[in-house]
Each structure stands twice: as structure tokens, then as C-alpha cells.
VOGU-3710 file (C-alpha; in Angstrom, 3 decimals, decimal comma):
1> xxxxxxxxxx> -7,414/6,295/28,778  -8,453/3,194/26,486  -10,019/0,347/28,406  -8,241/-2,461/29,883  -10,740/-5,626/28,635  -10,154/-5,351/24,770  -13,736/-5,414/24,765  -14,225/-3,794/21,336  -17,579/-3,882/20,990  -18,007/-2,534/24,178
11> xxxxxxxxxx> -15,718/0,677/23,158  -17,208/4,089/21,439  -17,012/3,841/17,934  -13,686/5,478/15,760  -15,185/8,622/15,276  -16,211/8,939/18,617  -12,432/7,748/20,310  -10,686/10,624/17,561  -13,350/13,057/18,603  -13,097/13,042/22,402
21> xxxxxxxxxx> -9,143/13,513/21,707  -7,666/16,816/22,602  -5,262/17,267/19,677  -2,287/19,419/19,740  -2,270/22,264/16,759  0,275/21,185/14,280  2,623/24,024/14,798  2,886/23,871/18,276  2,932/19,394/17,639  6,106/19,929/15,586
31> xxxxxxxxxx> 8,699/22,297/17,584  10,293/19,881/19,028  11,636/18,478/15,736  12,498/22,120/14,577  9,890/22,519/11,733  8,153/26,081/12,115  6,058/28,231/9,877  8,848/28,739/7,279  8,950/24,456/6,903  5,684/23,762/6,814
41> xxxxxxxxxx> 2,414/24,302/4,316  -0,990/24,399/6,971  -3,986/22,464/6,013  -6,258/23,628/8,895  -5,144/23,586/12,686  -3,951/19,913/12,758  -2,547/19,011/9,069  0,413/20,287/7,468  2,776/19,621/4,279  6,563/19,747/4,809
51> xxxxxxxxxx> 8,108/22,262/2,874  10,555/20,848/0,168  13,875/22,338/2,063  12,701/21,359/5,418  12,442/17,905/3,706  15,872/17,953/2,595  17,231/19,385/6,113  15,687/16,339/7,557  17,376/13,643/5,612  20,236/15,564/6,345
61> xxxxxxxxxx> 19,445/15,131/10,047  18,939/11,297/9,171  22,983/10,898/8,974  22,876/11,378/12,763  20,539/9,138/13,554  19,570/5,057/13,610  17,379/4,264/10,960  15,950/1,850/12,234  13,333/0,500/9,404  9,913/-1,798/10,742
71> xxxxxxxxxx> 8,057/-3,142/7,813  4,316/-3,983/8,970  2,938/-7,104/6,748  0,595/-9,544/6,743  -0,803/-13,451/6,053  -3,345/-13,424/3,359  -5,715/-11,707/4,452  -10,140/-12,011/4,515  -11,819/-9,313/2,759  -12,477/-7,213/5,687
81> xxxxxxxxxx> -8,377/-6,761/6,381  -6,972/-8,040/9,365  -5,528/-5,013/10,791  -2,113/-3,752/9,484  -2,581/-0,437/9,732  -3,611/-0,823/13,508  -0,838/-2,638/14,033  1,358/-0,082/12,692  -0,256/2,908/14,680  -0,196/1,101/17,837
91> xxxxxxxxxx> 3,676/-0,095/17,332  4,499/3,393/17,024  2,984/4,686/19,871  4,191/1,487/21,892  7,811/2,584/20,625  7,233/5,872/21,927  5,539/4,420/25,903  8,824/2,631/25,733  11,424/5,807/25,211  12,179/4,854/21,693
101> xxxxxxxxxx> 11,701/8,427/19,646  9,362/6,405/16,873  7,829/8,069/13,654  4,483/5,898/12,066  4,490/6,597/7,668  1,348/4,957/5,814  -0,740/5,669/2,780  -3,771/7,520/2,599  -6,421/6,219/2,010  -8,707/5,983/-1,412
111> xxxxxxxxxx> -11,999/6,724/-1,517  -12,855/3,682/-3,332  -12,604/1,413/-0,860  -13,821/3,542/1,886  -17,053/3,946/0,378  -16,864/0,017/-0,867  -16,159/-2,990/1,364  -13,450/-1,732/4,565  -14,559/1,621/5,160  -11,732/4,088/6,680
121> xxxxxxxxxx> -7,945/3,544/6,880  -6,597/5,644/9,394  -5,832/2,795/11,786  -9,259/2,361/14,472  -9,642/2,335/18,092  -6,935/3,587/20,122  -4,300/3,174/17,488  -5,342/5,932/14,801  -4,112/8,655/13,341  -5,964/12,010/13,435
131> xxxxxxxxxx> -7,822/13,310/12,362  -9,423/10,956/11,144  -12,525/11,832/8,826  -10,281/14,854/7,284  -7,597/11,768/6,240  -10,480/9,540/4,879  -12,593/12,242/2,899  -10,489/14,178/1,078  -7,593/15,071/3,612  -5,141/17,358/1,780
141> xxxxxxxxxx> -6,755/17,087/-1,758  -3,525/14,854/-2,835  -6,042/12,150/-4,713  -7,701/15,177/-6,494  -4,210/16,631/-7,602  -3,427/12,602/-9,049  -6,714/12,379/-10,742  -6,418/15,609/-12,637  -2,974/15,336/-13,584  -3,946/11,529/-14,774
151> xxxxxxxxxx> -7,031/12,790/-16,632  -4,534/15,965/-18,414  -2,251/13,741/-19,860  -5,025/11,305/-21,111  -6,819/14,946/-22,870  -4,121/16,020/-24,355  -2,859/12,425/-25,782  -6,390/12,574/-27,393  -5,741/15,769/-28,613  -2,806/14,995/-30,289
161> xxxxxxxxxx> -4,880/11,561/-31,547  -7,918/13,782/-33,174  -5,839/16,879/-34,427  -3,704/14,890/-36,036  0,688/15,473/-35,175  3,419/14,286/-36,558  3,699/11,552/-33,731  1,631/9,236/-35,674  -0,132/7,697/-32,849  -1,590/3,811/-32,966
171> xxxxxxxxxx> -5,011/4,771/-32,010  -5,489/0,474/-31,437  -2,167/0,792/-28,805  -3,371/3,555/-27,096  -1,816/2,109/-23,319  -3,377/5,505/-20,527  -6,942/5,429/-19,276  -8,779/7,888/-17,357  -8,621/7,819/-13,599  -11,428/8,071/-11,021
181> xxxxxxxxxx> -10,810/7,627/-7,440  -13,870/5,844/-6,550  -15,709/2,560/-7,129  -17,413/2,385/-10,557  -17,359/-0,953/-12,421  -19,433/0,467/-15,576  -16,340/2,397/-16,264  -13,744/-0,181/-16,881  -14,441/-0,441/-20,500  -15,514/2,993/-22,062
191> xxxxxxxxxx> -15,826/4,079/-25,793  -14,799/7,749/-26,442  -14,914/9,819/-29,253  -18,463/9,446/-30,305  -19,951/12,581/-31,230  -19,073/13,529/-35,168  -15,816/15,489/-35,650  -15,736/17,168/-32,722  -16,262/14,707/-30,561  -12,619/13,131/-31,187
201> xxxxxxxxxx> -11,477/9,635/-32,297  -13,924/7,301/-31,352  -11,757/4,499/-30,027  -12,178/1,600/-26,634  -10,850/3,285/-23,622  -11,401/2,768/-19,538  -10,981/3,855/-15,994  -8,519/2,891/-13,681  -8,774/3,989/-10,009  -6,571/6,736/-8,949
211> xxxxxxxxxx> -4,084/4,838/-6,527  -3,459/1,975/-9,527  -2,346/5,020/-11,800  0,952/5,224/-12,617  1,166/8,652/-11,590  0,514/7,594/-8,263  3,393/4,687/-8,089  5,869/7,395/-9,599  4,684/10,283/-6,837  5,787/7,845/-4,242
221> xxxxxxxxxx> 9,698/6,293/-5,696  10,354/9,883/-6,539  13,376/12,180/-4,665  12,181/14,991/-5,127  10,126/17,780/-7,063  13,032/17,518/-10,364  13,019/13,517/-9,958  9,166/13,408/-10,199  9,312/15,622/-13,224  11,771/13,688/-15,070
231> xxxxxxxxxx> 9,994/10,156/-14,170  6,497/12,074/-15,891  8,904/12,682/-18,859  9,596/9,062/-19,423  6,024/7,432/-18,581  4,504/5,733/-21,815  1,230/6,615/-22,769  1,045/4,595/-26,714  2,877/3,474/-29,336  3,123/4,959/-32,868
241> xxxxxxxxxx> 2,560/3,215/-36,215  5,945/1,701/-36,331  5,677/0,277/-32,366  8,006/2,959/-30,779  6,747/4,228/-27,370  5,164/7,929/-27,393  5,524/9,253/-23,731  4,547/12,255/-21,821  6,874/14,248/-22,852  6,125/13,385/-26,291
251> xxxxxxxxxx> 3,224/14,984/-26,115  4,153/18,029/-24,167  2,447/17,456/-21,162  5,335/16,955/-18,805  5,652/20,673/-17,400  1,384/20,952/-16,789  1,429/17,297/-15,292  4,068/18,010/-12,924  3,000/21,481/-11,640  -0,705/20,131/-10,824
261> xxxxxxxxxx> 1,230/18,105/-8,342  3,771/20,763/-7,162  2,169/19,994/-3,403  0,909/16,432/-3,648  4,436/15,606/-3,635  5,049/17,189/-0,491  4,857/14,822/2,640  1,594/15,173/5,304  2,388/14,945/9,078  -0,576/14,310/11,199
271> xxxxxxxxxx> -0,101/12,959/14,571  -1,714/9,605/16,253  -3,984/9,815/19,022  -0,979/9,111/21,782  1,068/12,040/20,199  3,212/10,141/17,999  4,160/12,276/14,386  2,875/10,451/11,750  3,898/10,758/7,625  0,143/9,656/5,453
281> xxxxxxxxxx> 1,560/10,117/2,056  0,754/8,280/-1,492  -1,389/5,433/-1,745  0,112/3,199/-4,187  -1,974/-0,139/-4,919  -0,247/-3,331/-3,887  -1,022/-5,511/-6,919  -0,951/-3,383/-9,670  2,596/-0,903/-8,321  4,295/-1,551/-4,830
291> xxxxxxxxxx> 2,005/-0,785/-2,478  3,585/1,577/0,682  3,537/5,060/1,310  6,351/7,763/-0,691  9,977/7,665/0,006  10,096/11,381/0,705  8,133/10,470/3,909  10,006/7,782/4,684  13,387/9,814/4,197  11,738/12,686/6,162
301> xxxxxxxxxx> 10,612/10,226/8,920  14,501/8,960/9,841  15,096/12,762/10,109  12,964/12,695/13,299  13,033/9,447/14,881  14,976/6,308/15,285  12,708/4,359/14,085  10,411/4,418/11,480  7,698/2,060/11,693  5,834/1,459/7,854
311> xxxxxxxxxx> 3,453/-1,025/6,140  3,510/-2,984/2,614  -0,288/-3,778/1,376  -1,701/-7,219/1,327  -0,137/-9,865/2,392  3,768/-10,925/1,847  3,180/-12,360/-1,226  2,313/-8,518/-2,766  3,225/-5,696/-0,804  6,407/-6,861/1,567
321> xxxxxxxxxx> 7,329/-8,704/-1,644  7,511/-5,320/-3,647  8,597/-3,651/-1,220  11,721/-5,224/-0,636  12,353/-5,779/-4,376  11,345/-2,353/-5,890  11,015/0,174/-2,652  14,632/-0,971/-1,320  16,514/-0,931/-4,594  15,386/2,565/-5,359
331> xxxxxxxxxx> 15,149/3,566/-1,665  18,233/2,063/-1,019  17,176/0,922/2,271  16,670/-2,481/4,369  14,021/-3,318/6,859  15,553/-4,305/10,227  12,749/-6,282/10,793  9,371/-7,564/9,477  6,072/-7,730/11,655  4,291/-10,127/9,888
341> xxxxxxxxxx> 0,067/-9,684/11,308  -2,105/-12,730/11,885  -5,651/-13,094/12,955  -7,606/-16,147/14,461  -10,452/-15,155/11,797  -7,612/-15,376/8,913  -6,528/-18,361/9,843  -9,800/-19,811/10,637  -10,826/-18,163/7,072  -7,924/-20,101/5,846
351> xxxxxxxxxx> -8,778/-23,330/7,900  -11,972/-23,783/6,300  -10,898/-23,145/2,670  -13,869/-21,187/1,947  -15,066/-18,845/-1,336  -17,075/-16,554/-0,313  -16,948/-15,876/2,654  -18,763/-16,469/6,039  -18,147/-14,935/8,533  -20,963/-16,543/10,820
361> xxxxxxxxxx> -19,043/-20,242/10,299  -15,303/-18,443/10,676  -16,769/-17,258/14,212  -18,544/-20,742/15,492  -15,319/-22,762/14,033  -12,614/-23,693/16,432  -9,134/-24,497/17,003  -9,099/-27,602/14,667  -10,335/-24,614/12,088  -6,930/-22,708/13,433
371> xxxxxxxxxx> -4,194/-25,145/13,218  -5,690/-26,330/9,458  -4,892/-22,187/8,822  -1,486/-22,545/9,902  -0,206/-23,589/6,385  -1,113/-20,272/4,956  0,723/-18,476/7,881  3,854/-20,266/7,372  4,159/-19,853/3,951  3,943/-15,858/4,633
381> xxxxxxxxxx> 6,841/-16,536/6,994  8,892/-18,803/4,876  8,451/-15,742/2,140  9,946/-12,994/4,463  12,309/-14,890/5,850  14,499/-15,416/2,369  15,138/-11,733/2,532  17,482/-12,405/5,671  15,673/-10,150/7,313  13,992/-11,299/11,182
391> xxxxxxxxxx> 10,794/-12,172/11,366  7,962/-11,298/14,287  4,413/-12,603/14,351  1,859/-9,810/16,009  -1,396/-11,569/16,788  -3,625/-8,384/16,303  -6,645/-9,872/18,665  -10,342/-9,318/18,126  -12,936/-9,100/20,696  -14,672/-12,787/20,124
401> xxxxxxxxxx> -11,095/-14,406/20,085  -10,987/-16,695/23,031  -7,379/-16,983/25,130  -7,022/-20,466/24,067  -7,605/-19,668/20,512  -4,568/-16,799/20,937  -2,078/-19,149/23,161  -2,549/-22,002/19,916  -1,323/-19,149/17,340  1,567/-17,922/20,104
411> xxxxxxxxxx> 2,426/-21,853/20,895  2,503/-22,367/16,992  4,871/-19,426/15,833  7,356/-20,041/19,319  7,531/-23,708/19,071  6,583/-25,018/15,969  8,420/-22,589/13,302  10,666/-20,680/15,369  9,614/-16,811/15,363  8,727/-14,837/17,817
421> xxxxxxxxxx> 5,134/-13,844/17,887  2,687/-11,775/21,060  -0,040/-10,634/20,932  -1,661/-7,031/19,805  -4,310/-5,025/21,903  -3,371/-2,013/20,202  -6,693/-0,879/18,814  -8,188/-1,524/22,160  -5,356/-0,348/24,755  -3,451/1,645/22,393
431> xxxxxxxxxx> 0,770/1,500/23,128  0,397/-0,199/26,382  -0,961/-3,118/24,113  1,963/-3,744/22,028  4,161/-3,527/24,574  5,368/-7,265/24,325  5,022/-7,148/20,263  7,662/-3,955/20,650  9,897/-5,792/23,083  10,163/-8,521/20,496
441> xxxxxxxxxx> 11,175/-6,196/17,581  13,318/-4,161/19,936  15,401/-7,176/20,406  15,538/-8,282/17,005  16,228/-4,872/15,872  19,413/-4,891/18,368  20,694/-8,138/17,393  20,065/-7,867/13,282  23,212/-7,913/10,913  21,895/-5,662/7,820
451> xxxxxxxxxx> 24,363/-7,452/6,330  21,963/-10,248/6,005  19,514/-9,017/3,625  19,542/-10,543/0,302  17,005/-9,395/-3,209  15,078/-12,244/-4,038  16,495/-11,647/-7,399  19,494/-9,929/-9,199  19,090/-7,000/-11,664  20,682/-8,631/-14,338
461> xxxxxxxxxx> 18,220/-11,625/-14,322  16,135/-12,129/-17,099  12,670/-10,516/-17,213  11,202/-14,296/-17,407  13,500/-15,491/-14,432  12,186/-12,242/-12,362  8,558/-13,280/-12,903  9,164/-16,890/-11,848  11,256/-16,636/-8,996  8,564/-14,558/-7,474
471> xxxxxxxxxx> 6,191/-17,119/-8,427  7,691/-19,563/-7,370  9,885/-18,260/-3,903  6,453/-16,576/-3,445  3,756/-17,930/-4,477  4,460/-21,532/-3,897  3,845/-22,176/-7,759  5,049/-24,831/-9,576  6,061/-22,564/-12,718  4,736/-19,735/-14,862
481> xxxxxxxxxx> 2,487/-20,208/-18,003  2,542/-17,322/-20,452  -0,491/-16,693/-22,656  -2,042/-13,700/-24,386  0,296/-11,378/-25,570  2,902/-12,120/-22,447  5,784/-13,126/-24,132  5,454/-11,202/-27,166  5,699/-7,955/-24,754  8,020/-9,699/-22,908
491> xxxxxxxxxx> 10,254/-9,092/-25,963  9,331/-5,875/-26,400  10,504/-4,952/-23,313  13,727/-6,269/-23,977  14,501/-4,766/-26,688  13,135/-1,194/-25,343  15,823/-1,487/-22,696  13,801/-2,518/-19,765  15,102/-6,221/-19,138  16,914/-4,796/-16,352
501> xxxxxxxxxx> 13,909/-3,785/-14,308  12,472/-5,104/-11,221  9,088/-6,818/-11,537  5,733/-5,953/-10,227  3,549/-8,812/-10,764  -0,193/-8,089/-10,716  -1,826/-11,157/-8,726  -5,489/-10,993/-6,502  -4,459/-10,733/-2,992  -7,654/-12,714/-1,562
511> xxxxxxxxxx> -5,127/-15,774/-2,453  -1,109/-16,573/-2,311  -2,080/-18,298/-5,804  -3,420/-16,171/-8,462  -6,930/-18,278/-8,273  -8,575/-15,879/-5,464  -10,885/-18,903/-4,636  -7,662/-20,979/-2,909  -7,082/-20,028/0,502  -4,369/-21,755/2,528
521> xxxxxxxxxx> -1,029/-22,482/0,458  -1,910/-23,663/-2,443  0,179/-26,433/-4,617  0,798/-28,295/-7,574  -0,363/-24,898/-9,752  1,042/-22,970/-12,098  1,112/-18,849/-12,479  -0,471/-17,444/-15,512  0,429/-14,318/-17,004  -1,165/-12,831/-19,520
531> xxxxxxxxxx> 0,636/-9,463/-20,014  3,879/-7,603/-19,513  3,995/-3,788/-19,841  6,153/-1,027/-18,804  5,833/1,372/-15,658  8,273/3,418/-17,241  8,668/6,717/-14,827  7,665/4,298/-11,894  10,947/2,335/-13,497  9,797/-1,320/-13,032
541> xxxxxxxxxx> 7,817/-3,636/-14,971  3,950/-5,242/-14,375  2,777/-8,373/-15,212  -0,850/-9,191/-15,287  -2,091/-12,099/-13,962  -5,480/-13,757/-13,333  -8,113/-11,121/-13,510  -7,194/-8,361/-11,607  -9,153/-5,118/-11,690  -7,826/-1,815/-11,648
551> xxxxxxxxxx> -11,291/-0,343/-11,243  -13,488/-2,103/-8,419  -16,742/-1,734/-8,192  -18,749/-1,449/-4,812  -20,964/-4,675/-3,599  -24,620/-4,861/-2,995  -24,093/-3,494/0,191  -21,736/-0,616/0,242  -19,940/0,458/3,537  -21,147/4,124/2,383
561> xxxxxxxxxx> -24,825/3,040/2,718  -24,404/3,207/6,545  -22,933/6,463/6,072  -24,358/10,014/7,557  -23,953/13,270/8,571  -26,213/15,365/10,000  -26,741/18,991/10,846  -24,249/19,591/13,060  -21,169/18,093/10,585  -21,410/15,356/12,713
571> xxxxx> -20,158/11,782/10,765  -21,312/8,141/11,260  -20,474/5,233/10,120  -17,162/5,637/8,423  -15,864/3,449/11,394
//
């Protein structure tokens, strides 16, 4: 049982709540849904891949049931996260405690950030999925399977560079780095090549982390095994002499890339501490590609349960944003409702406008601190609510949050702007503390005309009125200012065929503006990209902006320093 006092620091740590969980073995976990040896591909006693038929029997088995779609954002959040993913496990389970047959799908987690600021991202407390240090280091080797396939195409484009081919390749527009999934900052600018003759082309080149590839945006918008494969075909990797694209298939690497991720593509089911099947699949970035788990989990998940509760990264601004934009064209799905998770320390973080930050001031500042934080809140609800789709505030509470400090957020949402809002125990009580939060999206669930959703934009827009409706409907910018090479490419997009794509704009998600230094909702600003390029198997569009990195680096104080393990196999410190 998970205490009653929300005390978290008070409660045993992550590792220690997963561990003192009797888990059920994943065959005997998935009967009742029909899925037996034949369906599934073991990992160990409690992971398993589903088979590619049983995946298509399942969205057969979707016909028959609700679909009922929960999309888990957030506000802007502090470094540190203000707990999404929680939120998401514990809804689940809550849907479950309340009869509704619920299914949980999120990414998996990248070892980059685990070993750099947030540490693991399974959910925590008594809202995680298990188990737990298999999903954070390594889980079913589906990172591994990206990276290599990444790195192949990137050898054999430089083969094809330093043996010389008839494809007459631009070694200066030379557009696919390596991939690395972890932290390393001295590899975002590279030189290869060096070495004489055999030692290749010597040209500028970089690293990218494995969940901002390509390969990984395209792994989670494909069908199925023959979609992925012809979405590798099309990716572009350079551009020859005369500026036409040279792609994967170009270079013959389309059969090899694809078969080193024959079983990444397949879907993992875990389950959550309270029993509840959960789909951790794909781990898309949500500023560089769209940011949510695959769609084969997602179409596997309404196969099993009537509802399917899922989370966008970031805030509104970049993950929901994306996600209803590019996820819900190609998914061709709606959201029924968004969940839209606030903290007191966000909005405190918010309320005090500060760069870097401190955490010491955001927990001795008070409700004056709060209500200043509000602006940033209600621009993250003004955002979702243009999609027509309903909109409820969870309040995900921490332990130091005071019951005055929770009533002014509940007061603000109910009274002031018109949502419904409760608060979240989850990660301390597990289901039994969402059960208000659930109520909430129960009832707008019921009551929701699909109907009602609306794109933020139309396909045949132009590429320029894509980028700064999002800016602006977004962002809460006054326009967009293109420099660098952004409206050259811009052209060249056009007149490769792609005007018709969605956009994924690149922005830092410390800020809803693309200075990462502005917290609350900032104005009188405009957006500045800098470059357009094609995702062209992912089949949308990115445009840089600010100074995003693909490749972060970890801080002085990495959370893998206060990592261990010691004879046993016994971990510490990943939670």
C-alpha cells in the first residue's frame, strides 16, 4: 500500500518502491488480452515485444472498442520536469481503481538525460512502470538498434564520399551525423577523414543524440515493418553537385538499415506497479521531431483498453503542439481530452522570472510568487484549447507544497479561466490519488464532440504561414524573422515538393519564447529561424530556431555521479 500523507521524502526511494513489488511474469500479465507465446517476443520474465500479427489483430480489436485518447502535457516546465510522466502512470492506474479498462503508452527513456540532469523516466513513486532500472539502462536494446542503424547509413554515405560513385556527392552539403545516445558536448562538431587515403574524406561532421535522429522520429509515425522501410528509402542524407537530394536508398543502405531494426519496431509492454499494461516505445525528442511514443503502440494500446492514456514532451508549446499537428494527421486520431500538468515550483519558477535557476528562493517564495506564474499557465491553456479539444489542469503536488499554495492554483484554473483542474498524489498514493483528476477527464471525455477538433493549420498553407501561425497561436510572438540560410531552404523545400508538410519547429523548451532566459509569457518578441530542412521519411519539415542542441552535454554535477551498484546488482541513485 502507498502512504496516505504524500510525504515524499518520507517514502523509500524508486528503486526501493519497484523492488518490494511482486510483479506478475509477462505471460501470465497478458492472458487476459489474448496475447500468448505465439504473439509475443520475451525479454526476461517481465518484458516482452508484440509480435507484428498480434499487433495487427489488435487494431483489429480496436474497431470494437472506444478509443478513448488522453494526451498528458504540461506548462513550461523547470529543468528538473514537473512530472508528466507520473501523471500519466498514475491516471492510468486511477482509470483502472475506477473500472475503466485503461492502457498507459510513453517513451523510453535516453540515456543521455538519465545520466545528465533528471535521472530515470519510468514515472517515480507509486506511479511507475516496471521494471524500472531494466527500462532506464538499456531495457530492450531498442536505443542500441537506432544508434547502429544511424551510424550504418552515415559509413556507408562516407563510403560512397571516399570511393568515389557516380552520385557525385557535395562533400560541403553533407546533411547525416553520427549518433550517440549519451551526453557528450565535445562531439557536436567533429572532423573526419583525417588519416591519409585511407582514412576517408576529411570533411566537418558531428553527433546528434540518438532520440533527435531521424531514424528515431520515423520508427515512431511508421505502420508497420514495410512503412518503416519505405520512410528509410526516402530520408535525405546530402545533396549532389547540382543540389538534388541523395537519400538512403541512394546509397543502398535501405535493406541493412531497416533489418537492424526488424525488432526495435516492435512495441514493449511492461506493466505499472498497480497492474496496469503499459506500451514504452520510441523516444522521439520534442524540439527537434514530435516528441511521444510510436503509433504502433498507440494502435496496439486501443486494441486492449478503452482508453489510452499518452504524453507529448515539454510543455504545449512543443510536444502537445506536434502532437496534434504531425502525430494526428498521420495517426489519424484526436485526443478526447488534454491534461495539461502544473506545479507550485513551475509557477513559482515562473513567478520570479529567474535564469538560472534556484531552487532554494522557488521554495521560500510564496503565493504572491504563484499568482505572478499564472501568466505562463494560461498561455499553455489558451494554446490547447484552439484545438477544440477540453482542457483539465492536474496539480501534480510535491511534498513542501503547502494546502493554501494548492487551493490558489485550484481557485485560479475553476474560477478565474474556466477549466477544471484537482489535484495529483499519484506518485505518493498511486490511483487512489488521481481519483478526482480521473473524475474530471471522465466527464469531459463523456461530454466531448470529436467533432470539435480543429489543426492549427491547413495542409495547403504555405511553409512560411505554418511556421508563423505556430509562432504566433503558440508562442505568443509577435512575428517570425528569418536569417541564415532560412528562406533560401525555405525555397528549396518548395520546389522539392515538401510545401505541403507539417512543421516541426525546433525551439528550447526552458521558455514559450525561443530566448530560454524568459520565463512567464513572454511579449512584444519576435521568432527567429535560422534554418529549414527536410525530415523526409519522418514526412514533416524542421525549423531551427535559437540555439538548440541536438547533442547535450552533462553539467558539473551529473545525476550519474550519485550513481552505484554494488556487489549484489543492487542500484542507487537512479531515483
Amino acid at each position: 500500500m502507498s502512504p496516505s500523507d504524500n510525504d515524499q521524502d518520507s517514502m523509500p526511494s524508486d528503486y526501493e518502491i519497484a523492488q518490494s513489488t511482486e510483479m506478475v511474469p509477462i505471460w501470465d500479465f497478458l492472458e487476459p488480452w489474448d496475447l500468448d507465446s505465439s504473439d509475443l517476443q520475451y525479454s526476461g520474465e517481465y518484458k516482452a515485444k508484440i509480435e507484428h500479427h498480434a499487433v495487427e489483430r489488435l487494431r483489429d480489436d480496436a474497431a470494437d472498442r472506444a478509443q478513448n485518447l488522453v494526451l498528458v502535457t504540461g506548462m513550461t516546465p523547470t529543468p528538473l520536469g514537473e512530472g508528466k510522466t507520473v501523471t500519466t502512470v498514475g491516471l492510468g492506474q486511477t482509470l483502472d481503481h475506477l473500472g475503466k479498462e485503461a492502457v498507459i503508452a510513453i517513451r523510453e527513456p535516453s540515456l543521455g538525460p538519465i545520466f545528465g540532469v533528471k535521472g530515470g523516466a519510468a514515472g517515480g513513486g507509486y506511479s511507475q512502470v516496471l521494471p524500472m532500472e531494466d527500462i532506464n539502462l538499456h531495457f530492450t536494446g531498442d536505443l542500441h538498434a537506432l544508434t547502429s542503424a544511424h551510424n550504418l547509413i552515415a559509413a556507408m554515405l562516407d563510403a560512397k564520399i571516399s570511393q568515389g560513385s557516380e552520385l557525385e556527392i557535395d562533400v560541403n552539403d553533407v546533411e547525416w551525423p553520427r549518433a550517440l545516445d549519451m551526453n557528450d558536448r565535445v562531439l557536436r562538431e567533429t572532423v573526419v577523414g583525417l588519416g591519409g587515403k585511407t582514412g576517408g574524406t576529411p570533411r566537418e561532421d558531428g553527433f546528434l543524440l540518438t532520440a533527435a535522429s531521424e531514424l528515431m522520429a520515423v520508427l515512431c509515425l511508421a505502420s508497420d515493418l514495410g512503412d518503416l522501410k519505405e520512410r528509410i528509402a526516402r530520408i535525405i542524407v546530402a545533396y549532389d553537385d547540382e543540389g538534388d537530394p541523395v537519400t538512403v536508398d541512394d546509397i543502398e543502405a535501405t535493406g541493412p538499415v531497416t533489418m537492424l531494426l526488424r525488432d526495435a519496431i516492435k512495441p514493449n509492454i511492461v506493466q505499472t506497479i498497480e497492474g496496469t499494461p503499459a506500451f514504452v516505445h520510441g523516444g522521439p525528442f520534442a524540439n527537434i521531431a514530435h516528441g511521444t511514443n510510436s503509433l504502433i503502440a498507440d494502435k496496439a494500446a486501443f486494441g486492449m483498453g478503452d482508453y489510452l492514456v499518452t504524453e507529448a514532451g515539454f510543455g504545449s508549446d512543443l510536444g502537445a503542439e506536434k502532437f496534434m499537428n504531425i502525430v494526428c494527421r498521420f495517426g489519424e486520431m484526436t485526443p478526447n481530452v488534454l491534461v495539461l500538468v502544473a506545479s507550485v515550483r513551475a509557477l513559482k519558477y515562473h513567478g520570479l522570472d529567474m535564469w538560472p535557476t534556484d531552487y532554494d528562493a522557488i521554495a521560500e517564495a510564496g503565493v504572491d510568487a504563484i499568482e505572478r506564474g499564472f501568466e505562463n499557465l494560461d498561455k499553455h491553456v489558451q494554446n490547447l484549447q484552439q484545438f477544440g479539444v477540453p482542457v483539465v489542469v492536474a496539480v501534480n503536488r510535491f511534498p513542501n507544497d503547502t494546502d493554501e499554495e494548492i487551493q490558489t492554483v485550484l481557485d485560479h484554473c475553476r474560477d478565474d479561466i474556466g477549466v477544471k483542474a484537482a489535484e495529483s498524489t499519484v506518485f505518493a498514493d498511486g490511483g487512489e490519488g488521481g481519483v478526482d483528476l480521473a473524475e474530471n477527464i471522465i466527464e469531459e471525455v463523456e461530454t466531448n464532440d470529436p467533432d470539435d477538433f480543429a489543426f492549427l493549420y491547413e495542409d495547403d498553407a504555405s511553409i512560411k504561414e505554418k511556421i508563423e501561425t505556430v509562432a504566433t497561436e503558440m508562442y505568443g510572438a509577435d512575428g517570425v524573422t528569418y536569417t541564415g540560410t532560412a528562406s533560401e531552404d525555405i525555397e528549396r523545400m518548395e520546389e522539392l515538393g515538401f510545401a505541403e508538410y507539417p512543421v516541426c519547429l525546433s525551439k528550447t523548451f526552458h521558455s514559450l519564447s525561443d530566448d530560454s532566459s524568459k520565463k512567464g509569457a513572454p511579449t512584444d518578441w519576435s521568432l527567429e529561424v535560422r534554418e529549414v530542412y527536410p525530415s523526409a521519411g519522418a514526412g514533416f519539415l524542421v525549423a531551427l530556431t535559437g540555439d538548440v542542441l541536438t547533442m547535450p552535454g552533462l553539467p558539473a554535477d551529473p545525476a550519474a555521479a550519485d550513481m552505484d551498484i554494488d556487489a549484489e546488482g543492487n542500484i542507487s541513485g537512479l531515483f
